[in-house]
N, C-alpha and C positions, 0 to 999 in steps of 0.2 A: 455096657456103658457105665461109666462110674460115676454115683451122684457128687455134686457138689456140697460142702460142708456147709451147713449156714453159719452165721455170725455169731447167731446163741448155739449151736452145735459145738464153735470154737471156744466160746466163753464159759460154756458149762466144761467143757474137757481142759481149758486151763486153770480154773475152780480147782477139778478133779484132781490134776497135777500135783498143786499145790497143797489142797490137803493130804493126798497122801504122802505125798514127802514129809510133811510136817510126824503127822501120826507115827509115819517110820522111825523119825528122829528122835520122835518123847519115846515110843513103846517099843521100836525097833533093835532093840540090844541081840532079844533073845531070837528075833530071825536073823537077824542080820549074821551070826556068827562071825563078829570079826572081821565079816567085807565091811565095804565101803559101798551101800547101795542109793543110786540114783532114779531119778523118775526121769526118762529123756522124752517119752512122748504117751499122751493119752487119745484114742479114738473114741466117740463118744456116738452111737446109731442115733439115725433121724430121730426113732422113737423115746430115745435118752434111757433104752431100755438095759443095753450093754453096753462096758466100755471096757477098751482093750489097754491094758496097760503095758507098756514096753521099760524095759530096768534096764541100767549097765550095771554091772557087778564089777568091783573090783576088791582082791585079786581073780579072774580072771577062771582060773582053777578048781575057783570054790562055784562055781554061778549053779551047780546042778544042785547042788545040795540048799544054796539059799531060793534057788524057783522052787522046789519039793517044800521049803520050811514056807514059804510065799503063798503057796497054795493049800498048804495043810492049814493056814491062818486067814484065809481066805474071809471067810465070816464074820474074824474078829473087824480086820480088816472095814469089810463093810459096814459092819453095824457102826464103827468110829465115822464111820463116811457119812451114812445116814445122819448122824447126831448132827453134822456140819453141814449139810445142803438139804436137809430137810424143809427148811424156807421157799426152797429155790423150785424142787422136782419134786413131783406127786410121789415118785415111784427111786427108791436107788437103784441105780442100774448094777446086773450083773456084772462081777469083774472076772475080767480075763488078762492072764499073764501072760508075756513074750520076753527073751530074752532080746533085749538090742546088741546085739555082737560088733557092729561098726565099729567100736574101737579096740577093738581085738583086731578086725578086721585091718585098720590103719595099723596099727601094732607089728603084721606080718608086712606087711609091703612097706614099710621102713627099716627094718630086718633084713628083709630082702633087699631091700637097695644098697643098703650100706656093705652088703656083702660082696 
């Protein structure tokens, strides 16, 4: 059975969203390699202990190699997060990376239909 999000479960994962987009933006060059990367959704556990972060990468091509620089910066990552909701949560939660493929996904079956 799957729990229900609470309101500050949502509130602190659109927090989350937003700063790390932002951190990507100022300090993001040198992961980024040249993509274009986005924050499409953050999950955030009851305990506000882990949050799952999901990216679109574009181009598309590159996503393996910016989730590898993503996660080798993992740390840095956090500890920038920390500095920014450290008001908010006792604790920064662990991050976890996901690629969001969905528009890749869309990407093929417009391809395909035009075909």
């Amino acid at each position: 059975m799957e729990q229900q999000t609470t309101t500050r479960q949502q509130k602190i994962a659109r927090q989350i969203q937003r700063d790390i987009a932002e951190i990507l933006q100022r300090d993001g060059a040198a992961i980024a390699a040249g993509s274009m990367i986005t924050v499409t959704t953050v999950r955030v556990s009851p305990d506000f202990g882990y949050a799952k972060v999901y990216f679109s990468i574009f181009p598309f091509n590159k996503s393996g190699e910016v989730m590898e620089a993503l996660e080798k910066n993992n740390w840095l990552l956090r500890r920038e997060l920390g500095k920014r909701i450290r008001n908010q949560l006792k604790v920064v939660p662990e991050l976890q990376f996901f690629l969001d493929d969905s528009l890749e996904y869309i990407e093929n079956i417009d391809t395909l239909l035009k075909e």
